[in-house]
C-alpha positions in Angstrom: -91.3 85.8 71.5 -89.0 86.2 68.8 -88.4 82.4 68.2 -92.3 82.3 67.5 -91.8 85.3 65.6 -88.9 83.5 63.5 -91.1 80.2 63.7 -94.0 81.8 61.9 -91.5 83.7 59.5 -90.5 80.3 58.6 -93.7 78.7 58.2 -95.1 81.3 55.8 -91.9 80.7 53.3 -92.2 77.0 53.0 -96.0 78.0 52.5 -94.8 80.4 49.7 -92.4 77.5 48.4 -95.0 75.0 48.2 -97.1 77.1 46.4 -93.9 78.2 43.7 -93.6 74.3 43.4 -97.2 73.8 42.9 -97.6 76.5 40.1 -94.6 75.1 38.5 -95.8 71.5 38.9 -99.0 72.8 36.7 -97.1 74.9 34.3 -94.6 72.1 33.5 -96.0 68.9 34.0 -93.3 66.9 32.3 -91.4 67.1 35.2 -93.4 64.7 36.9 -92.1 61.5 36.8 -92.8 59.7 33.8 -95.4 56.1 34.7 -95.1 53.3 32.5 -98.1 54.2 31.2 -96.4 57.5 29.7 -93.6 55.9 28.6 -95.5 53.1 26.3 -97.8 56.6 25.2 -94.5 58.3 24.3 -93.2 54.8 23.1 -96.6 55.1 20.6 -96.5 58.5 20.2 -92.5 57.9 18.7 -93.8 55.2 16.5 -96.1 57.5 14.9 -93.7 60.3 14.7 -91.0 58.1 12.6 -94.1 56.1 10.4 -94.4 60.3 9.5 -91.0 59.9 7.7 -92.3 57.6 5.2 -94.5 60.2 4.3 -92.2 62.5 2.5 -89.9 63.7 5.9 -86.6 62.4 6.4 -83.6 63.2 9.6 -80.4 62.8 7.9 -77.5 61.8 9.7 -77.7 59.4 12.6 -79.8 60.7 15.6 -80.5 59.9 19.4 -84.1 60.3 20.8 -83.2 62.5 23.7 -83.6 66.3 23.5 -80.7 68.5 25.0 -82.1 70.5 27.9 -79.8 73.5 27.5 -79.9 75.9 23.7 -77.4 74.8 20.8 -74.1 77.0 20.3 -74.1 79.3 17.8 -74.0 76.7 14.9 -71.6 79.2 13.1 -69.0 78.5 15.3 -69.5 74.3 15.6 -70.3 72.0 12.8 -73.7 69.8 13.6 -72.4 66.0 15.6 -73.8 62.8 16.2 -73.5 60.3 18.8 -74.5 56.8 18.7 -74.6 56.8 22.3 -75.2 59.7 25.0 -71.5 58.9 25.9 -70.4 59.8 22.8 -70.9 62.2 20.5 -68.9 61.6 17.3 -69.9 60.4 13.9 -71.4 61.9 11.0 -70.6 61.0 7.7 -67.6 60.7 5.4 -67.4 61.0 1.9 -70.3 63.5 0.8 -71.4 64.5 4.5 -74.8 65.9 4.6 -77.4 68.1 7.0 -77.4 67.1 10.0 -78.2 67.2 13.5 -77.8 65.4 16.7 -80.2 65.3 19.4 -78.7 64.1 23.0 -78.9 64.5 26.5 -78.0 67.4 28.2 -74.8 65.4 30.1 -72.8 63.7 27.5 -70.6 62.1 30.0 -73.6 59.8 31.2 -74.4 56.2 29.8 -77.5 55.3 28.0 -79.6 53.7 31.0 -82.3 52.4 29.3 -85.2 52.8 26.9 -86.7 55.8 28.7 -83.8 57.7 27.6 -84.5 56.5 23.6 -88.0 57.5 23.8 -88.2 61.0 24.9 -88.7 61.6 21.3 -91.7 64.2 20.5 -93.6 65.6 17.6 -91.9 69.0 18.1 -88.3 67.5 19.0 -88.8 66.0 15.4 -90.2 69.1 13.5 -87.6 71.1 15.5 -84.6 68.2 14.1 -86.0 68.9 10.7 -85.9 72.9 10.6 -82.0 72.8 12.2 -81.0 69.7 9.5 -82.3 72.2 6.6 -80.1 74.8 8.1 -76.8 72.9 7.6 -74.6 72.5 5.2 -74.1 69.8 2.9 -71.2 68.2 3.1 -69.7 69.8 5.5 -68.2 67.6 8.0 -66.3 65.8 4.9 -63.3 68.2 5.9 -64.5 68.7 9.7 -61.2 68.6 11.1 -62.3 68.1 15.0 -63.8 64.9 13.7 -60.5 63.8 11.4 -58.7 64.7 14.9 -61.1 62.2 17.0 -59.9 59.5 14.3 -56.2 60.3 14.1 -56.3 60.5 18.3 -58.0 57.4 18.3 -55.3 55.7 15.7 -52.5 56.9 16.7 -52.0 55.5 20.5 -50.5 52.4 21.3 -53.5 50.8 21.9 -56.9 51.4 19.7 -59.9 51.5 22.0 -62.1 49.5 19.7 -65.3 50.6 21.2 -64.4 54.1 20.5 -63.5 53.7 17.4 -66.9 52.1 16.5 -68.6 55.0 17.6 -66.9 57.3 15.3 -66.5 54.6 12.5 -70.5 54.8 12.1 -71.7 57.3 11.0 -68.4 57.4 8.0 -64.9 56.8 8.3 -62.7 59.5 6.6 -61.8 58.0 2.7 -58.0 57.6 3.3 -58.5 56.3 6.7 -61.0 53.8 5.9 -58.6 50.7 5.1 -56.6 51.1 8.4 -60.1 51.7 10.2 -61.5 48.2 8.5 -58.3 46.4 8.9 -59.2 47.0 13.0 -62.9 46.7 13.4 -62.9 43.5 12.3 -60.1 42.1 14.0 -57.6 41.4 10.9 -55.1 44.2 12.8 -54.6 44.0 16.3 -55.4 47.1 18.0 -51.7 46.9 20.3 -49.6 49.5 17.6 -46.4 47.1 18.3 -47.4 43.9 16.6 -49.4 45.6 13.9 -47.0 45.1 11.2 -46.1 42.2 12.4 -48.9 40.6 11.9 -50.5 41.8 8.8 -47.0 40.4 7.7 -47.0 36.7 8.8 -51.4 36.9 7.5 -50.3 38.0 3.8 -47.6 35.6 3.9 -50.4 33.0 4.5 -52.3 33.9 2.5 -50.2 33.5 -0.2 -48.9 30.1 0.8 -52.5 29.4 0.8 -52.9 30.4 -3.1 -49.8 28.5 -3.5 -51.4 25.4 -2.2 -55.3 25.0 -3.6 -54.9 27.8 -6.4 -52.0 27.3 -8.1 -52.5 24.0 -8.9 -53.4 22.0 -12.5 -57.4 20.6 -12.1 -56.1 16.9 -12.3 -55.5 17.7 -8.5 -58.8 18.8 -7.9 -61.9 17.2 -7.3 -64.7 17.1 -9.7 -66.6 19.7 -6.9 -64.0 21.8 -6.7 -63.7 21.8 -10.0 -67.1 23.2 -10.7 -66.7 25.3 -7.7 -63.9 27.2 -9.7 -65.4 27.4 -13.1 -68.8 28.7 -11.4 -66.3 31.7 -9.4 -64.6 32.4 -12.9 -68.3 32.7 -14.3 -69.2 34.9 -11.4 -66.2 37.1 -11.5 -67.0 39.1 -14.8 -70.4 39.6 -13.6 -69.3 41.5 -10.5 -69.8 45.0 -10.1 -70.4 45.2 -14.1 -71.3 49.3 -14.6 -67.9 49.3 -12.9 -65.4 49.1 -15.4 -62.4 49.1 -13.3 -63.8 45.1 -12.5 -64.0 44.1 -15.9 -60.2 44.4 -16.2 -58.7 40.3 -16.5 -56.5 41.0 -13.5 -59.0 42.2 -11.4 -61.1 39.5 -12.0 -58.2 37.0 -11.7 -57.8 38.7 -7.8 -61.5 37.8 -7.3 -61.0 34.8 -8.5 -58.4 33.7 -6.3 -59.9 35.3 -3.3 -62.9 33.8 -3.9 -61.6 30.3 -4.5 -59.4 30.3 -1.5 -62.0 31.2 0.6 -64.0 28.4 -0.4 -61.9 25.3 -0.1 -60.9 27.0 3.3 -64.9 26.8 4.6 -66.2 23.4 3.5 -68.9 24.2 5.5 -70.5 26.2 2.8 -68.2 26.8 -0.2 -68.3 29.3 -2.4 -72.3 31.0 -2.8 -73.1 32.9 -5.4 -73.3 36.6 -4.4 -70.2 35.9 -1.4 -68.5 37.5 -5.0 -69.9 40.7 -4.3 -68.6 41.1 -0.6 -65.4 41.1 -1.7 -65.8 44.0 -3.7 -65.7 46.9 -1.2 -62.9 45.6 0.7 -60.8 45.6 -3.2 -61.5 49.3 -3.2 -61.0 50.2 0.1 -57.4 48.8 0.0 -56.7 49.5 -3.4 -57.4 53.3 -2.5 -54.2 52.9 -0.4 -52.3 53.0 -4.0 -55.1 54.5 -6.3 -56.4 58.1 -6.0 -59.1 59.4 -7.5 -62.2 57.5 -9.0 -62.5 53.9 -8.8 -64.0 54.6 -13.0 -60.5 55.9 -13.2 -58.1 52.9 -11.6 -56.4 50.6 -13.3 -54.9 48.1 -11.5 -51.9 47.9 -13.8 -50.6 50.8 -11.9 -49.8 48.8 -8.7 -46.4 46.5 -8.9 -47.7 42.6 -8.0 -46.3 42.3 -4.4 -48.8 44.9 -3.7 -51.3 43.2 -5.1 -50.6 40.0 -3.0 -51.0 42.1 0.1 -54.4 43.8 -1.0 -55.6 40.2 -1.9 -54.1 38.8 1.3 -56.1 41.8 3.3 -59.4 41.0 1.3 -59.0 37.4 1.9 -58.8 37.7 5.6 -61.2 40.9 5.8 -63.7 38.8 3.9 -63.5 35.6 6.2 -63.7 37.8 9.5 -67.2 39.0 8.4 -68.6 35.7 7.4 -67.4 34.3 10.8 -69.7 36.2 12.4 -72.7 35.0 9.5 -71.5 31.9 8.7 -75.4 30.4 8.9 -75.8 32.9 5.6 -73.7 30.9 3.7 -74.5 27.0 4.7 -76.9 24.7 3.2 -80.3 26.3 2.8 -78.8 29.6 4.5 -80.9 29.4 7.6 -79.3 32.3 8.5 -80.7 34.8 6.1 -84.3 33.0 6.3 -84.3 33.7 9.7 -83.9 37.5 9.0 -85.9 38.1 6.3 -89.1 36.7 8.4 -87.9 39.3 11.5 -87.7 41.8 8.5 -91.5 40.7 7.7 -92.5 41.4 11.5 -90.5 44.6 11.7 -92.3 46.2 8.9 -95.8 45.1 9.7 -94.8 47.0 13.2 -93.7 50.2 11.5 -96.0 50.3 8.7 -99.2 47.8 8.9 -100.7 49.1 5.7 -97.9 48.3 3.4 -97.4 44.9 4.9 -101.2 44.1 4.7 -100.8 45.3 0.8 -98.2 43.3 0.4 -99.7 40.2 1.9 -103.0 40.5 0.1 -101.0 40.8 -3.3 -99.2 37.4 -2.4 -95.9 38.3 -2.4 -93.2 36.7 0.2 -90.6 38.6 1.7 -87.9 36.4 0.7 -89.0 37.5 -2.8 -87.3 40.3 -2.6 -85.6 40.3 0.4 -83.4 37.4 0.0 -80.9 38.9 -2.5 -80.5 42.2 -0.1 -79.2 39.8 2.8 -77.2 37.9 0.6 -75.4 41.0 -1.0 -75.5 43.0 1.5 -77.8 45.7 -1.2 -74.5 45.6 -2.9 -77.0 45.0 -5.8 -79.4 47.5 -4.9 -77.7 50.7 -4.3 -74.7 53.0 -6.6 -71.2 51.0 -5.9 -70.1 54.9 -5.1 -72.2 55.0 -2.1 -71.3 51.0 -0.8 -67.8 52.0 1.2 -69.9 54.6 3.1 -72.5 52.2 3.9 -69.8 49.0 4.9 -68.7 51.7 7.5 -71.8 51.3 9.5 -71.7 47.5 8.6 -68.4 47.0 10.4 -69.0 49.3 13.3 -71.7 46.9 14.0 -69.7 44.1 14.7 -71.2 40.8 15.4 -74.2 42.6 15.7 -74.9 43.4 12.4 -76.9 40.3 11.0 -79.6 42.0 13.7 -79.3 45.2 12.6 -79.4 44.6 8.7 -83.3 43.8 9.6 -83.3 47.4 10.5 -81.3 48.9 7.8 -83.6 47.0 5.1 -86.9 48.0 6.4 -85.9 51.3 6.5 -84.8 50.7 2.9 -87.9 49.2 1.6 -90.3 51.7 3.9 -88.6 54.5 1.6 -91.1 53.9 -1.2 -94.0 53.2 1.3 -96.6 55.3 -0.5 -95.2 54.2 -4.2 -95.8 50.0 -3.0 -99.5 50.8 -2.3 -100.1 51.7 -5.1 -98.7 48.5 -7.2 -100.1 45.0 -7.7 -97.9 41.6 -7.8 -96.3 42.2 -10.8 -95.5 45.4 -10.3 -94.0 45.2 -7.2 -91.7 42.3 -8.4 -91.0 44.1 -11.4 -90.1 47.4 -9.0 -88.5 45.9 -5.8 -86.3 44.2 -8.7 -84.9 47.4 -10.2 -85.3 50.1 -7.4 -85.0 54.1 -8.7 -82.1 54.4 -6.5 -79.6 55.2 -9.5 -79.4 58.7 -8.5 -79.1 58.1 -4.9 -76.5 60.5 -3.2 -74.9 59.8 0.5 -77.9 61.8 1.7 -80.4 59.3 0.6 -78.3 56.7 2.1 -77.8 58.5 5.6 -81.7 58.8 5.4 -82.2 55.1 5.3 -79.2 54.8 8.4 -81.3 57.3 10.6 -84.6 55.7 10.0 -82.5 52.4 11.0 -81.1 53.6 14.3 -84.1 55.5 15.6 -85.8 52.1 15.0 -83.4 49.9 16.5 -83.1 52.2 19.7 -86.9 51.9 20.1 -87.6 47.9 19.3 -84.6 46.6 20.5 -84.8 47.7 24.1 -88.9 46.7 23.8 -88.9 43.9 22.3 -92.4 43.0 22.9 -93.6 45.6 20.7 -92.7 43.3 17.7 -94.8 40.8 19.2 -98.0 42.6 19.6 
C-alpha cells in the first residue's frame, strides 16, 4: 500500500515537471535546439543587422557574435575587453583606445566550434553592444594595465606563445612594445628568449654585408636594369609619406633607398614595384620609436648615432621581406595576386551591400579602379600615417592570412561611405574614392572599419557559400 502510495506520489511530480518544462519550453523557445533552417534565418537576420552599420551605426572595437549568458560586472570596476576568439579574451586597442565592448560566450575557456557560435548575433544583442560602447570611455585601455600585463607575461618567458600573442597583438599593440611585438609575429625574432640576440645579430650583420655587396657599388657594375631600378627607387623615395616631414630628410630617404634597393636585387622574381616604397614606412617608425620619443613630425633622424641606423635598416629590411613572402604573387609580373583579391572584394560587397554594387556597376566603374592602389599600399595612401602603426598591428596578427582578410578590411572601408557612393556618378566617384574625407579620421574610425571587418569575416568565412549565391 504505501509503495502504490509512493508510486503515485511519484507519478504526479514528473507530471508536474513535465508541465514546468512545457511552460518553460513556450516561454523561452530559444532553448530549443537551433535547425539549420534557424541558423541560415539568424545567418540572414545577422547580415541585415551589420548592412544596418552602413547606415549611420557603428561597434567600435573588435567584437564576437556570441552573447554572454550571465550580466556584465560592474563596468566601474573592469575596463571593456575583446577577444578574437571565445578562448580568449584580450585585445582592444593601443594608441588612442576607444568605446568598446566585447560580446562572448558565457565559458571563455571553450574553443570556437563552429559558425553556430559566430551567428548568434541579434537585433537587440546589437542595439544592446551600441548602448554599453557609448557608455565607455575613450581611450581608456591606452593605459589598461591588466592588458600591458597580458603583453609583458606573454614577452617575458622563455618561450613566446605566438598564437597568444596574436590574439592580444590585434586589436593594438602597446606603442613602446610594438617593435619587439613585430620583430616576433613575423618571424624576424625567434620566439625561444635564448637566441634572440643572437640572431637579430648575425641578420643585421647580413644585412649589411648585403648593402656592402649590391649598394655600395659604382653603376659601371650594374646592369642597365638595375640601373633604372635604382634611379626609379631614388625617384620614389622623396615621394613617400610626403605630409610627413620627418621622410623628406636626405638620410631618411637614403635608408629607403637602400632598403628598397636591396630588397629588389634580392627577389628577382619581381624587383622593386612602385608602392613596395610605402611598406617600408611603418616598420621605419616602429623601430625608430625604439630611439625617438615623441611625434614622428618631431624626429629627426640625426639624433640616432649610424650603427643604430644600420640595425633599424637591417630590421626593416628583413621585417619587409617576411611580409612579402607571404604575398609574393602581389609583387610579380601582372600581380596576379592582388587581381585576384580585388574581384573577391567585388563579390564580398555585392554580398553585404547589393545596392551599392549595382550602382557602381551601372556607372561603369571596375573595382580595380580604385581598389588596386589600396592592395598594393596596404591604404597606406588612403588613411592619416598617425593611424597606420595601429592598423599594421592587426595586419601582422593576421599572419599568412592576411591577403584574405585585407578583402574584408577594404569592404568594410569602402562600405563606410555607402549612402554618400549612391548618390555619385562615374566621375564623381573616381574623383571621391581618389581623395577619401578620411583626413580627420581618429583610431575610432579606424577600429570602426576593423569591427565591421571581423564580424564579416566570422560570418562568410565559415559559410562560404553565402558569397556564392
Amino acid at each position: 500500500m504505501n509503495i502504490n502510495h509512493q508510486n503515485s506520489n511519484t507519478s504526479k511530480e514528473e507530471q508536474k515537471q513535465q508541465n514546468q518544462n512545457q511552460n518553460q519550453k513556450q516561454d523561452h523557445p530559444e532553448r530549443d535546439t537551433i535547425s539549420a533552417s534557424t541558423l541560415d534565418s539568424r545567418f540572414n537576420q545577422t547580415l541585415k543587422n551589420v548592412q544596418g552599420l552602413l547606415k549611420g551605426r557603428s561597434i567600435p572595437g573588435k567584437i564576437l557574435l556570441t552573447r554572454r549568458a550571465e550580466p556584465i560586472e560592474d563596468p566601474s570596476l573592469h575596463s571593456p575587453s575583446f577577444g578574437r576568439s571565445l578562448s580568449q579574451n584580450d585585445a582592444g586597442t593601443s594608441d588612442h583606445v576607444h568605446d568598446s565592448i566585447e560580446v562572448e560566450d558565457q565559458d571563455t575557456t571553450k574553443p570556437n566550434n563552429g559558425s553556430s557560435h559566430k551567428l548568434k548575433s541579434t537585433n537587440s544583442n546589437i542595439e544592446t553592444m551600441f548602448k554599453e560602447s557609448q557608455k565607455s570611455s575613450m581611450g581608456a585601455r591606452a593605459t589598461d594595465s591588466a592588458r600591458v600585463m597580458k603583453f609583458t607575461k606573454e614577452l617575458s618567458g622563455s618561450m613566446v606563445i605566438l598564437e597568444r600573442l596574436r590574439e592580444l597583438a590585434w586589436s593594438g599593440v602597446p606603442p613602446y612594445m610594438r617593435p619587439t611585438v613585430w620583430r616576433l609575429l613575423l618571424g624576424y625574432a625567434p620566439p625561444n628568449s635564448d637566441r634572440r640576440e643572437g640572431v637579430l645579430r648575425r641578420k643585421r650583420s647580413e644585412y649589411l654585408d648585403c648593402v656592402a655587396q649590391f649598394y655600395d657599388i659604382p653603376d659601371t657594375e650594374r646592369s642597365d636594369d638595375e640601373i633604372n631600378m635604382l634611379r626609379q627607387i631614388a625617384v620614389d623615395c622623396p615621394r613617400t609619406v610626403p605630409d610627413v616631414t620627418f621622410f623628406q630628410e636626405a638620410q631618411v630617404q637614403k635608408s629607403l633607398e637602400r632598403i628598397l634597393y636591396t630588397w629588389a636585387i634580392r627577389h628577382p622574381a619581381s624587383g622593386y614595384v612602385q608602392g613596395i616604397n610605402d611598406l617600408v614606412t611603418p616598420f621605419l617608425v616602429a623601430f625608430l620609436s625604439e630611439y625617438l620619443e615623441g611625434s614622428v613630425d618631431n624626429w629627426s633622424i640625426s639624433d640616432i648615432p649610424p650603427e643604430k641606423i644600420s640595425d633599424i635598416e637591417a630590421d626593416c629590411y628583413w621585417c619587409l621581406s617576411k611580409l612579402l613572402d607571404g604575398m609574393q604573387d602581389h609583387y610579380t609580373f601582372a600581380q596576379p595576386g592582388i587581381q585576384r583579391l580585388v574581384f573577391k572584394l567585388k563579390e564580398l560587397v555585392r554580398r553585404i551591400d547589393e545596392p551599392v554594387s549595382r550602382h557602381i556597376e551601372e556607372q561603369g566603374l571596375e573595382f580595380l579602379q580604385f581598389a588596386f592602389r589600396w592592395f598594393n599600399c596596404l591604404l597606406i595612401r588612403e588613411i592619416p600615417f598617425h593611424l597606420v602603426t595601429r592598423l599594421w598591428d592587426t595586419y601582422l596578427a593576421e599572419g599568412d592570412a592576411l591577403p584574405d582578410f585585407l578583402v574584408y578590411i577594404f569592404a568594410s572601408f569602402l562600405l563606410t561611405w555607402s549612402d554618400k557612393l549612391q548618390k555619385l556618378d562615374f566621375q564623381e566617384m573616381v574623383m571621391f574614392l581618389q581623395h577619401l574625407p578620411t583626413n580627420n579620421w581618429t583610431h575610432q574610425e579606424l577600429e570602426m572599419v576593423l569591427s565591421r571587418a571581423y564580424m564579416w569575416h566570422s560570418m562568410f568565412n565559415s559559410s562560404p557559400s553565402h558569397l556564392a549565391s
